[in-house]
C-alpha positions in Angstrom: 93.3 38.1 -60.3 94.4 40.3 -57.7 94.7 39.0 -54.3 92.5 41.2 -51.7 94.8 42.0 -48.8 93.5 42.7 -45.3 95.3 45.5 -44.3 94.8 47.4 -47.5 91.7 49.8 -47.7 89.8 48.4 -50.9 88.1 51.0 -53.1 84.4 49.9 -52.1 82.2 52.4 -50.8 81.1 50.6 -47.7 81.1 50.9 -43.7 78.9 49.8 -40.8 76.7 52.6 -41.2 76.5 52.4 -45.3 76.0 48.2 -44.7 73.1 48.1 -42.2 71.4 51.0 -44.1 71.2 48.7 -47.4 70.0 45.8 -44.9 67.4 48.1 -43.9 66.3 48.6 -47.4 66.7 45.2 -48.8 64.8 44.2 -45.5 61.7 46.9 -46.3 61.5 45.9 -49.7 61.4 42.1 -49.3 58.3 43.1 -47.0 57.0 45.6 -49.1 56.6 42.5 -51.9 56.0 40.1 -50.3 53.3 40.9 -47.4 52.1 44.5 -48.8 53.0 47.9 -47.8 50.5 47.9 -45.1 52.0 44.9 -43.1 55.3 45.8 -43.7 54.8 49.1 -41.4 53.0 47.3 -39.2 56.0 44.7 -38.3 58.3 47.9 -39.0 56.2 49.6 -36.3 56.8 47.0 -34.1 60.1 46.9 -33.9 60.4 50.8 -34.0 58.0 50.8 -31.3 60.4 49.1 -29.0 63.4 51.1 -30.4 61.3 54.4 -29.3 60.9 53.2 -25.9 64.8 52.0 -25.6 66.2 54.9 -26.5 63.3 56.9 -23.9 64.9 55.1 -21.8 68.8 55.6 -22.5 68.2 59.5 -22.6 66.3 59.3 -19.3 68.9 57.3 -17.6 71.6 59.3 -19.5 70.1 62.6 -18.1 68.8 61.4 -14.7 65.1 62.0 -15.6 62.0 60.1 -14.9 60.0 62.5 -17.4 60.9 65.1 -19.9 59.2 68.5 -20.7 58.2 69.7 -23.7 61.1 71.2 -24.6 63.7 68.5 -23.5 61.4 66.0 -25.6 62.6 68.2 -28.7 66.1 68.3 -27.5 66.3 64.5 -27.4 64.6 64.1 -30.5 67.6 66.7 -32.6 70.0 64.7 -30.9 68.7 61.7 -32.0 68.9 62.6 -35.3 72.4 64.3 -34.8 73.4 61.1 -33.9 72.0 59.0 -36.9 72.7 61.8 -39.5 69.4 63.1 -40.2 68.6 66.4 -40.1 65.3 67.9 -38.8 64.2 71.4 -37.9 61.5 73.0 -36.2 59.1 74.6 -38.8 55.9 76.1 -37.3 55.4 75.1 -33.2 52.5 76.2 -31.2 50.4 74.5 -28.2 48.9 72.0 -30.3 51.7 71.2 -32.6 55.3 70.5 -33.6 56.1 70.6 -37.4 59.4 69.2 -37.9 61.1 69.8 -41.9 64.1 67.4 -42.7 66.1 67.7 -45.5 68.5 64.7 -44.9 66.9 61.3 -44.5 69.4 59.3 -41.6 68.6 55.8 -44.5 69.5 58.6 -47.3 68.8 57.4 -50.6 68.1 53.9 -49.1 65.2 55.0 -48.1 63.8 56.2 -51.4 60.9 53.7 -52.7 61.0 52.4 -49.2 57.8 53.7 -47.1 57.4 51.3 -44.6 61.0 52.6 -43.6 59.1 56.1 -42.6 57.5 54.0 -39.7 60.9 54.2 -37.6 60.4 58.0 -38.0 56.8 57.7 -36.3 57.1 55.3 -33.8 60.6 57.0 -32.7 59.2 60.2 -32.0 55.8 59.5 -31.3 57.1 57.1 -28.3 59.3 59.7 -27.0 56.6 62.2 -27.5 53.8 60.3 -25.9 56.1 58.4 -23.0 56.8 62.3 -21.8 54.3 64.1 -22.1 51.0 61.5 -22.7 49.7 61.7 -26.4 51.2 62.5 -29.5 50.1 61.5 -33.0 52.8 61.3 -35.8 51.0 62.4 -39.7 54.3 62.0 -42.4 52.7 64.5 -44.7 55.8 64.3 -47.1 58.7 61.9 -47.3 62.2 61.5 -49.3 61.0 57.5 -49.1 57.6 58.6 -51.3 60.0 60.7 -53.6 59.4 64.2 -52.4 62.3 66.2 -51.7 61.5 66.3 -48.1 60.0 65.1 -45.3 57.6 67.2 -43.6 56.2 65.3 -40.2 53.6 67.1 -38.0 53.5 66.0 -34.3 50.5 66.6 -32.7 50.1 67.1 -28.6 46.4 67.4 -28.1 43.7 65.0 -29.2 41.8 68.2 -30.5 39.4 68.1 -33.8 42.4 69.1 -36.3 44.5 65.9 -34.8 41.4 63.2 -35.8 41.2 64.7 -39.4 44.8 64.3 -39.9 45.9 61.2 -41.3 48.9 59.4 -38.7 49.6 57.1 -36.1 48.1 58.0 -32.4 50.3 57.3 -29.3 49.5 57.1 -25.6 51.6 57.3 -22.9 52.3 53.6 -21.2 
C-alpha cells in the first residue's frame, strides 16, 4: 500500500468548504429520517435563526449602522451570498415585494433531497429583513433542494392580504 504523505496534495476532492457542506447534508438527512421533515426545519430554523441575527450584527458593526434601509438590506443580503457562493438576483421588486431567483445553491448539490437545508435560506434573510426594516415573510416557492432547477424565494415587506395567502415563514423585528 502506498504510504499517504503529508506534504503531498492527495487526489481527493475535498476542502473546508466541500467538508462542512457534506456535514450539513449528512446532518439534514439524519434529521429528516429520523424526527420528520417538519422538525428538522424547525431545529434547522433555530439555529439559522441565530445565524441571521449574528451576521445582522457583523454587517452592522462592520458598516457602523444601527439600522439598514431597504436598499442596504439587499446589499447585505448579495454579499452574503457572494461570500458563501450562492448566487441570487433580483427578479421582480416593488413596495410590497422582493423576488430573489438563484441559480447556484451556496450547499450545491448537497443540498439536493435536503429541504430542511432551505430553512437557513429563510431565517437568514427573513432575520436581516425583519431586524431592519420590521416584518418580512420568507415563501421558498421553488428550490434546487426539492429538485427544481432553481430557487425562486419571494420576500414579502407588508403584512398585506397577498402575504397571509402565501405559504412562508413570518418574521418580526426583535
Amino acid at each position: 500500500m502506498n504510504e499517504i504523505k503529508n506534504k503531498d496534495k492527495q487526489p481527493v476532492e475535498l476542502n473546508e468548504a466541500a467538508f462542512l457542506r457534506k456535514f450539513i447534508r449528512h446532518m439534514t438527512g439524519t434529521l429528516e429520517e429520523v424526527v420528520g421533515l417538519h422538525d428538522a426545519g424547525g431545529f434547522i430554523a433555530t439555529v439559522s435563526q441565530r445565524i441571521g441575527e449574528q451576521i445582522n450584527e457583523s454587517y452592522k458593526q462592520a458598516t457602523r449602522t444601527s439600522r439598514f434601509d431597504r436598499q442596504q438590506v439587499i446589499k447585505v443580503i448579495a454579499d452574503l451570498q457572494k461570500r458563501i457562493k450562492g448566487k441570487f438576483q433580483i427578479q421582480f421588486e416593488d413596495n410590497d415585494k422582493i423576488v430573489l431567483a438563484a441559480c447556484i445553491c451556496p450547499f450545491g448539490q448537497d443540498a439536493i433531497d435536503r429541504p430542511s437545508i432551505c430553512m437557513m435560506t429563510s431565517n437568514i434573510i427573513g432575520v436581516i429583513f425583519a431586524e431592519n426594516l420590521g416584518y418580512a415573510k420568507v415563501s421558498i416557492e421553488e428550490s434546487i433542494a426539492q429538485g427544481d432547477l432553481g430557487c425562486r424565494v419571494v420576500i414579502y415587506l407588508k403584512d398585506s392580504a397577498e402575504a397571509k395567502a402565501a405559504r412562508g415563514r413570518e418574521y418580526y423585528q426583535s
